[in-house]
VOVEXDREN-736822 format. One line per 8 residues: number of its first residue (from 1); their letters; for each residue x, y, z of C-alpha. Coordinates in Angstrom, 3 decimals, padded with zeros to 6 digits. Layout:
# VOVEXDREN-736822
NUM	a	X Y Z | ...
***
This chain:
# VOVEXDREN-736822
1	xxxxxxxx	-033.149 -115.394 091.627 | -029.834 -116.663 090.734 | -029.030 -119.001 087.120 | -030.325 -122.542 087.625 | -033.331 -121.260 090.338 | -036.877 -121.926 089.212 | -038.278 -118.863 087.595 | -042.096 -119.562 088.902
9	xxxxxxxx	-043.248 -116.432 090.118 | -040.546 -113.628 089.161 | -040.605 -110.896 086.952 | -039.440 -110.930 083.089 | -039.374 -107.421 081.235 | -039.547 -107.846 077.237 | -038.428 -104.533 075.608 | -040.082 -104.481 071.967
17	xxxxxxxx	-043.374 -104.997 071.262 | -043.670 -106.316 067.683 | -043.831 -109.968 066.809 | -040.383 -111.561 068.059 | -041.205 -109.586 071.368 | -044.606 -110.685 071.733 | -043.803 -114.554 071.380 | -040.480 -114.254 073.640
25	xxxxxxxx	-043.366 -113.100 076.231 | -045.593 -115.273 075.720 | -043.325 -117.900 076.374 | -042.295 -116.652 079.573 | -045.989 -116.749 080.700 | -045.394 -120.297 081.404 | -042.682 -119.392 084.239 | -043.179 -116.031 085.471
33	xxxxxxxx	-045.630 -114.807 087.674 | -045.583 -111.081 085.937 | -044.143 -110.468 082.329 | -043.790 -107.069 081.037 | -043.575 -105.469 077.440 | -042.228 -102.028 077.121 | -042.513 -100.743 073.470 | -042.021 -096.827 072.171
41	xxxxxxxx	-045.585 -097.690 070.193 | -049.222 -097.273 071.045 | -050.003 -101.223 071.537 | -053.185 -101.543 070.954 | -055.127 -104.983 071.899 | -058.328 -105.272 068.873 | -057.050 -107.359 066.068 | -056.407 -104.768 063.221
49	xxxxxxxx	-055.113 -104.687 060.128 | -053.756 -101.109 060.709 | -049.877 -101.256 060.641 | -048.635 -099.373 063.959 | -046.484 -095.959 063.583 | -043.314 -098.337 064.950 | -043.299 -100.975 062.466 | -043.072 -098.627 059.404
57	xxxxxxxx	-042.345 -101.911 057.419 | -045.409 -103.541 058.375 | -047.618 -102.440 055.813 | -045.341 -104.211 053.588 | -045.408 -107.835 051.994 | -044.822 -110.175 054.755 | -044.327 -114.177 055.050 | -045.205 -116.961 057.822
65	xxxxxxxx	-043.426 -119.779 056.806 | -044.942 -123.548 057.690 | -042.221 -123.619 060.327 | -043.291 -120.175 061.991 | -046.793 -121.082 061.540 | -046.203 -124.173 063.248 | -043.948 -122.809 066.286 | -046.582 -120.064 066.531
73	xxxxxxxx	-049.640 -122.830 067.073 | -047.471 -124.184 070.022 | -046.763 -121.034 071.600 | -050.613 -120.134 071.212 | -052.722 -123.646 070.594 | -055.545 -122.752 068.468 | -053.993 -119.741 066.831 | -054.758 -120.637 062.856
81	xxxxxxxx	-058.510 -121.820 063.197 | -058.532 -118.840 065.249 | -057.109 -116.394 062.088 | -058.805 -118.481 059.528 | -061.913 -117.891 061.158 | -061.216 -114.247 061.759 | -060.886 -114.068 057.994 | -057.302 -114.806 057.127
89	xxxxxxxx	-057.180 -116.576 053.605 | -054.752 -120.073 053.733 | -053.658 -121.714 051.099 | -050.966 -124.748 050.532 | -047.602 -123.541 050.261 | -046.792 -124.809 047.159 | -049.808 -126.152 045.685 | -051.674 -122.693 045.910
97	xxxxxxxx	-048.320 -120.390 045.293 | -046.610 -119.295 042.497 | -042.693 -119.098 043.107 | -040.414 -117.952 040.380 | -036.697 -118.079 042.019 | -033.517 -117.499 039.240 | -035.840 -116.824 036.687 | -037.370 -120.644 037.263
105	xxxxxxxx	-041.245 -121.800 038.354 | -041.341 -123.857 040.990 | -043.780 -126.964 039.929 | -046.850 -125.828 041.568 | -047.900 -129.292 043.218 | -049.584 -130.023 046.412 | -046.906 -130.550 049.164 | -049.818 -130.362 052.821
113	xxxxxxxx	-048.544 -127.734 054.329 | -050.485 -124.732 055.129 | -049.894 -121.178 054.674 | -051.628 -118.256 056.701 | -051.944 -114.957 054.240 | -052.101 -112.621 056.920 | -051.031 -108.930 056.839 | -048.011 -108.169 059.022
121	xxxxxxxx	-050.216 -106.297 061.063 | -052.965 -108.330 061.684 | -051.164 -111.296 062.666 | -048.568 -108.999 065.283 | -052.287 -107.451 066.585 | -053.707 -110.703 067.081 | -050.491 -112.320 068.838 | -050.980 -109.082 070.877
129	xxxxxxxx	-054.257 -109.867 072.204 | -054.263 -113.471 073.152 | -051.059 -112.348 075.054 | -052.731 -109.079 076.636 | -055.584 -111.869 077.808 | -052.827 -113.472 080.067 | -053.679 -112.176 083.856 | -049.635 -111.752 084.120
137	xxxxxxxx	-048.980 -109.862 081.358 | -048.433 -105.888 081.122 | -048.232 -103.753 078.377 | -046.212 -100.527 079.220 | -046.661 -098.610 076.034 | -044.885 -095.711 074.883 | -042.507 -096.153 077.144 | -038.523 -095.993 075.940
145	xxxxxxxx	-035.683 -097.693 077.332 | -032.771 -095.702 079.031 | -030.750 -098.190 079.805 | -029.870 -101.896 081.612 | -029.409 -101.960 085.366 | -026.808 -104.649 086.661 | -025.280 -106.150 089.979 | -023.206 -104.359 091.764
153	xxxxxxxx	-019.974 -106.827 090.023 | -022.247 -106.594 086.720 | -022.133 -110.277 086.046 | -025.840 -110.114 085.721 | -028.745 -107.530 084.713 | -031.227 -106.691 087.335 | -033.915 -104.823 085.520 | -033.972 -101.640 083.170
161	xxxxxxxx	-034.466 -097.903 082.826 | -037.210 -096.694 081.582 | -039.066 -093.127 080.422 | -042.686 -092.866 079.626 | -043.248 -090.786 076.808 | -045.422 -088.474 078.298 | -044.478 -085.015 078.471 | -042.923 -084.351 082.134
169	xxxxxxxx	-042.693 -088.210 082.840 | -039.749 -089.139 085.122 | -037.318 -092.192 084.790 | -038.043 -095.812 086.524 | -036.758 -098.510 086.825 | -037.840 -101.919 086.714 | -036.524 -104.553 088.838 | -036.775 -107.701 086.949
177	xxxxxxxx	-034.922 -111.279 087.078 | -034.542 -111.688 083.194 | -034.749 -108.964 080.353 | -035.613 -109.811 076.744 | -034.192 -107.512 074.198 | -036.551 -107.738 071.285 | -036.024 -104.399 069.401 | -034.983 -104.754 066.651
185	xxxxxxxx	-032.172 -104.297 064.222 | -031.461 -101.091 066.018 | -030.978 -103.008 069.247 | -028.505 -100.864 071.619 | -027.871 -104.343 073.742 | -023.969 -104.371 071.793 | -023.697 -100.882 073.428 | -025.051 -101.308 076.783
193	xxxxxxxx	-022.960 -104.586 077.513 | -020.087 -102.714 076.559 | -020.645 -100.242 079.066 | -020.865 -103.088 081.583 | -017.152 -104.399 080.521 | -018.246 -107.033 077.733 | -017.175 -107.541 074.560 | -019.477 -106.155 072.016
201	xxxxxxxx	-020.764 -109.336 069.326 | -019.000 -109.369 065.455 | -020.927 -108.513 063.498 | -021.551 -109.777 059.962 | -023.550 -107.534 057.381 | -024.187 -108.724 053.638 | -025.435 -105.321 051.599 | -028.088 -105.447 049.499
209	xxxxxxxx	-029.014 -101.943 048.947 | -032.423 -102.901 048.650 | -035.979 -100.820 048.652 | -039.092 -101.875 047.968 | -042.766 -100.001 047.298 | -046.006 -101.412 048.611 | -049.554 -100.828 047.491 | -052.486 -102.404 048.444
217	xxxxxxxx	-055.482 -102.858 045.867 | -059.049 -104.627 046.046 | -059.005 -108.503 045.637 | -062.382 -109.508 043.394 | -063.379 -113.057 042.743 | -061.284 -115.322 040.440 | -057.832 -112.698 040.632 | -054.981 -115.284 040.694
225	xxxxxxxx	-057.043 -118.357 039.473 | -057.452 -118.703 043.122 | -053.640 -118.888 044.010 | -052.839 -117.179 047.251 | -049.314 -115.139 046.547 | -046.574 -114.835 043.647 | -042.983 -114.663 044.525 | -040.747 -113.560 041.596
233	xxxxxxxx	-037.083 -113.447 042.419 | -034.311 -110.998 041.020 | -032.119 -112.954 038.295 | -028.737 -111.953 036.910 | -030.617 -110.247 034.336 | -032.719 -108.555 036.398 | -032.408 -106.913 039.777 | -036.234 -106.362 039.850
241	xxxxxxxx	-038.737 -108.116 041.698 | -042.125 -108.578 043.767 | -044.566 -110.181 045.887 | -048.213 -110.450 045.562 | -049.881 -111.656 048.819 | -053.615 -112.369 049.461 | -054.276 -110.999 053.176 | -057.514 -110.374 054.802
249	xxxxxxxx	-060.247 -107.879 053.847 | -060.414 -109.043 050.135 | -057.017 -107.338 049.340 | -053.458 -107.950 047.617 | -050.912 -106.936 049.548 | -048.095 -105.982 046.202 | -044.458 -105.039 046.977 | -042.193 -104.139 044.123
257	xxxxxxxx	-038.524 -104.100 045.161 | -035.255 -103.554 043.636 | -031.337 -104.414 044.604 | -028.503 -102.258 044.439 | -030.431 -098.824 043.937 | -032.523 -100.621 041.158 | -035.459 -098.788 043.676 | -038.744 -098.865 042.156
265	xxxxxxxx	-040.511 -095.404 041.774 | -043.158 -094.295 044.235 | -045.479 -092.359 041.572 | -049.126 -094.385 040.272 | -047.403 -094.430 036.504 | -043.706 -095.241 037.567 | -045.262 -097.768 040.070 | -047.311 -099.581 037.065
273	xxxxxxxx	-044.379 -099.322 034.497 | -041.620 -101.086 037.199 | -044.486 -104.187 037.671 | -044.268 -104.370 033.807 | -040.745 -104.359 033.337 | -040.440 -107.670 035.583 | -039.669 -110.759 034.140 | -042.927 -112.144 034.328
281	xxxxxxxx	-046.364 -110.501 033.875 | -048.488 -112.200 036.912 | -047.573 -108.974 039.023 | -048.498 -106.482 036.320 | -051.710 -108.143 035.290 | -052.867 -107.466 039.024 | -051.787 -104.224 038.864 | -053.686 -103.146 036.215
289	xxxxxxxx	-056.150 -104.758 036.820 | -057.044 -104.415 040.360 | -058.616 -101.297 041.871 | -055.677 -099.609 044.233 | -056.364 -098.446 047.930 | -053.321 -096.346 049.142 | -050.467 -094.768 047.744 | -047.584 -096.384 046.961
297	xxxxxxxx	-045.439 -096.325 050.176 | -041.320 -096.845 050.285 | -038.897 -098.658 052.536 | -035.307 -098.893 052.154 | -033.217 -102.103 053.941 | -029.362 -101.342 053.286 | -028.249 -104.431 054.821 | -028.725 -108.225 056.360
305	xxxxxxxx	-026.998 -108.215 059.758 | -025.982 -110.439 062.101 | -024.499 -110.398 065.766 | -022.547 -113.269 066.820 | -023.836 -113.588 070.073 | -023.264 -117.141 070.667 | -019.535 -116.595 069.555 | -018.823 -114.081 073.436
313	xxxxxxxx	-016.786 -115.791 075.802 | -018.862 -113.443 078.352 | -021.747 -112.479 078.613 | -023.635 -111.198 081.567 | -026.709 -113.392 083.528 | -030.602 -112.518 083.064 | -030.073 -111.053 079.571 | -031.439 -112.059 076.206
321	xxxxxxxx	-031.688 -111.191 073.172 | -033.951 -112.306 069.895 | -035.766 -111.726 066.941 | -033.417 -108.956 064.615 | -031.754 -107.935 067.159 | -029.602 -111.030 066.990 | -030.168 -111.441 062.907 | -032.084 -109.561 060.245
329	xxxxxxxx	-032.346 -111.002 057.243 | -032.892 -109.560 053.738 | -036.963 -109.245 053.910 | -037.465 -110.461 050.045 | -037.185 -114.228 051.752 | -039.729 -113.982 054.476 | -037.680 -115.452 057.122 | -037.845 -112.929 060.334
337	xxxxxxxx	-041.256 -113.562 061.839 | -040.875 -117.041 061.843 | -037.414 -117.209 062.868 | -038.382 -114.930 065.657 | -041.114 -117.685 066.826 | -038.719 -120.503 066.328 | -036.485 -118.616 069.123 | -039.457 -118.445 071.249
345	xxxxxxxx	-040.126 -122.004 071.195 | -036.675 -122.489 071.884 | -037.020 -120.234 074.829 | -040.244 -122.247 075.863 | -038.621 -125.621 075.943 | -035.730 -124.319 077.915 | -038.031 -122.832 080.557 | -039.576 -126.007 080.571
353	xxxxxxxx	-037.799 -127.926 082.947 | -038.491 -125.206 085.501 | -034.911 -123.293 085.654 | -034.386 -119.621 084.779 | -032.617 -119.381 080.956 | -029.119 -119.704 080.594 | -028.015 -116.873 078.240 | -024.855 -119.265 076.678
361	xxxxxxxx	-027.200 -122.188 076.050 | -029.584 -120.135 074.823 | -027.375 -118.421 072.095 | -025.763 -121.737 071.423 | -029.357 -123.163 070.929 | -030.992 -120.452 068.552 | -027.729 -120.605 066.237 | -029.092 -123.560 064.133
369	xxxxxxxx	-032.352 -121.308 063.785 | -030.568 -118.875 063.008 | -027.945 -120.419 060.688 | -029.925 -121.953 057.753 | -031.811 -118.885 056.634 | -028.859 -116.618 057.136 | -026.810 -119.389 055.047 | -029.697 -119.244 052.485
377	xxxxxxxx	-030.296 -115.655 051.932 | -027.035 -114.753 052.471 | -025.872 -117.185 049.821 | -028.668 -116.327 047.577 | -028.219 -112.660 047.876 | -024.121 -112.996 047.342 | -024.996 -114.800 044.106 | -025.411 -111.314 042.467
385	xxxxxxxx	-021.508 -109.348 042.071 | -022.729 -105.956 043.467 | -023.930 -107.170 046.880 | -021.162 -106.699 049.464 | -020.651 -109.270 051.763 | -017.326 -112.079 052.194 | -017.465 -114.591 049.621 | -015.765 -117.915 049.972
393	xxxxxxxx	-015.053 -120.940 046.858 | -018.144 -122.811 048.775 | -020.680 -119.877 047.536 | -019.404 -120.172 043.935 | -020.316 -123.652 044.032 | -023.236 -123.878 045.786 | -025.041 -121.136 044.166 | -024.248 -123.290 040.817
401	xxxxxxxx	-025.555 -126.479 042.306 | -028.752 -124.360 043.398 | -028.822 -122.927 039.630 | -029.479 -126.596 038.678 | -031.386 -127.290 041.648 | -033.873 -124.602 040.650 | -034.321 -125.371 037.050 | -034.645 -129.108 037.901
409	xxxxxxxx	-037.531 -128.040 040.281 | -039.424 -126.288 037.280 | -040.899 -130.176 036.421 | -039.465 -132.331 038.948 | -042.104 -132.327 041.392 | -039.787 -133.634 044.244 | -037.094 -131.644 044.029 | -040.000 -128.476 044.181
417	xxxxxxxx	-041.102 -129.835 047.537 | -037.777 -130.719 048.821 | -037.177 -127.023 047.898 | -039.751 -125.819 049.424 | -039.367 -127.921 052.553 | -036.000 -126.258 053.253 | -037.541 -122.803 051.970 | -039.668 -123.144 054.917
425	xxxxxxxx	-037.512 -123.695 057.674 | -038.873 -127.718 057.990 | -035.788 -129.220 056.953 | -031.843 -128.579 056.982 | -030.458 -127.023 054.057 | -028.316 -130.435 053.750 | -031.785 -131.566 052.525 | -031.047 -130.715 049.307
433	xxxxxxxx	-027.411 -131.880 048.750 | -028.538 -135.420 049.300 | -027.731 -138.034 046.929 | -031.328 -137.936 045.484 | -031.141 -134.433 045.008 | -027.827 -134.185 043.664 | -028.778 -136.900 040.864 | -032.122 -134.934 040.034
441	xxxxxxxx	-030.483 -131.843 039.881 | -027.588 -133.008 037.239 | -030.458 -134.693 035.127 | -032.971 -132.406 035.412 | -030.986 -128.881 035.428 | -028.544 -130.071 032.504 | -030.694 -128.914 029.492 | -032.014 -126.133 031.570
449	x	-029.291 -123.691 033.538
***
């Protein structure tokens, strides 16, 4: 099959099974006749709320924005009855969620959007099974990729490499007209197109030294006055933060985190004393007053990155790439999962019109997905001196618009939707630089930053 060539009835290999790699397949179930997922992982196909060896940060705090949420119920019509009724709790995303961001509370007003308060796990295992359900779909587990296999001029990628893990298993390969990288930040893509005579992508990185600790602890009637998650953000006073997150099963899901080594402990009294040190006591009154289920558990995330993909002059046919391997963001703003299934819609709508992906339009079409949550976190995060990252006269000013923004958005229950609106990935970040906004902001955040 050659670019432009209807894809109906060829062969797409997906290597990475988590949650971008999942919805970049089940997008391609609507044009190829066989789609395969290759992941390292056991991939098992019961919904579970068991995070998978693999993932080590599922069992972490996670976030589906409204715009994931939304990309996700077109990829897979019926998807949130179906979680609701499997027991994930929902909740409006401003109405039912406290968000403290610089030290400010968003007005907690109704806005009509819904948010699914699923575990990171449960939601990848459910994804998993409606696609494992599709009579085209394979799952090679624990299976590793070697390498990419090309034409003979390598101007395009004909299939991969692959080992099973099994002890004694030989290589294969795997013919295929498109591959999907979807592994992750660790992606080896920059590596293996090199060795093909490409340019590698720039890279940019932003570092956060960040880590955060997760435990998970009983939810009992009336905990959070019914609200469905807390978000408290660092400050300039305070490099200390944390989620709480309602998920299935009648538990909080509560990650403590810390920038710049700030690292919270991983011991049951350091663990309680770092939730009482935040700024605000919502997370510590669940703490203490919840009954805990695990350990605390630790993950460490040195760095945002992102590889410029789009920016390659060259870049060789049947090869994609999505989810973190093209951008992963700082996890404290909940942006990856439903970035990832805003690139699989895009990757739907191009496959659409019946001709095999173009990997240039395709890069060129994810970048504004890609570019307002990098431009938000990354902005956000290079607010605070320590983080590492190029800084331009635009941040300086933006970041003290947003400062006014923010503390306008404590009682100003337009600007706290417009906020949250752009928060989740329905509207531009230009959003809140209107006119409107501006005004609000300079009246409401005078008294206030």
């Amino acid at each position: 099959m050659t670019d432009g060539q209807s894809s109906a009835g060829g062969v797409a290999v997906v290597l990475g099974g988590s949650i971008a790699g999942l919805l970049a397949a089940q997008a391609l179930t609507e044009a190829y006749g066989e789609v395969i997922v290759c992941d390292r992982d056991a991939l098992r196909t019961e919904t579970s709320s068991e995070p998978r060896r693999g993932v080590p940060q599922g069992r972490h705090a996670h976030g589906l924005l409204a715009a994931g949420r939304e990309a996700i119920e077109e990829l897979l019509p019926g998807a949130t009855d179906e979680l609701v009724a499997a027991g994930v709790p929902t909740g409006d995303v401003l109405g039912d969620l406290r968000f403290f961001t610089m030290g400010r509370r968003l007005k907690q007003t109704p806005i009509g959007l819904t948010g699914l308060a699923a575990s990171r796990p449960f939601l990848e295992s459910y994804v998993r099974r409606r696609l494992a359900a599709h009579p085209g779909v394979r799952l090679r587990e624990r299976t590793e990729v070697v390498g990419l296999e090309a034409s003979g001029d390598r101007t395009r990628v004909t299939g991969v490499r692959v080992r099973p893990l099994a002890e004694g298993a030989a290589e294969e390969s795997l013919a295929a007209d498109l591959v999907v990288d979807a592994t992750g930040r660790g992606s080896r893509t920059p590596h293996r197109i090199a060795e093909l005579g490409y340019d590698e992508p720039v890279e940019e990185r932003v570092g956060v030294d960040l880590a955060y600790v997760t435990r998970h602890y009983r939810r009992e009637p009336g905990m959070l006055d019914g609200d469905v998650a807390v978000i408290l953000g660092p400050t300039q006073d305070s490099l200390r933060g944390a989620f709480v997150q309602v998920v299935e099963g009648d538990r909080f899901v509560v990650t403590l985190f810390g920038l710049l080594g700030d690292h919270p402990p991983t011991d049951d009294q350091g663990y309680r004393n770092f939730a009482k040190s935040l700024s605000r006591p919502d997370v510590h009154e669940v703490v203490e007053a919840a009954e805990p289920l695990d350990d605390p558990v630790l993950h460490r995330f040195p760095y945002s990155v992102r590889r410029r993909y789009e920016r390659l002059r060259r870049f060789p046919a049947g090869l994609l790439v999505v989810g973190d391997a093209v951008c992963s963001f700082n996890p404290l703003y909940g942006q990856g999962m439903s970035v990832a299934a805003l690139q699989a819609r895009v990757l739907r709508r191009q496959l659409a019109g019946g001709a095999a992906p173009d990997s240039k339009r395709f890069f060129s079409d994810i970048r504004p997905v890609v570019d307002a949550p990098w431009q938000m976190a990354a902005g956000a995060d290079l607010a605070f001196p320590g983080v590492e990252g190029r800084r331009t006269a635009v941040n300086g000013l933006v970041n003290r618009y947003m400062a006014r923004l923010q503390a306008a958005a404590e009682h100003d229950a337009s600007v706290a939707r417009t906020f949250t609106r752009v928060s989740n990935l329905l509207d531009p970040p230009s959003r809140l630089m209107r006119p409107d906004m501006a005004l609000r902001a300079l009246v409401g955040g005078r008294s206030r930053t």
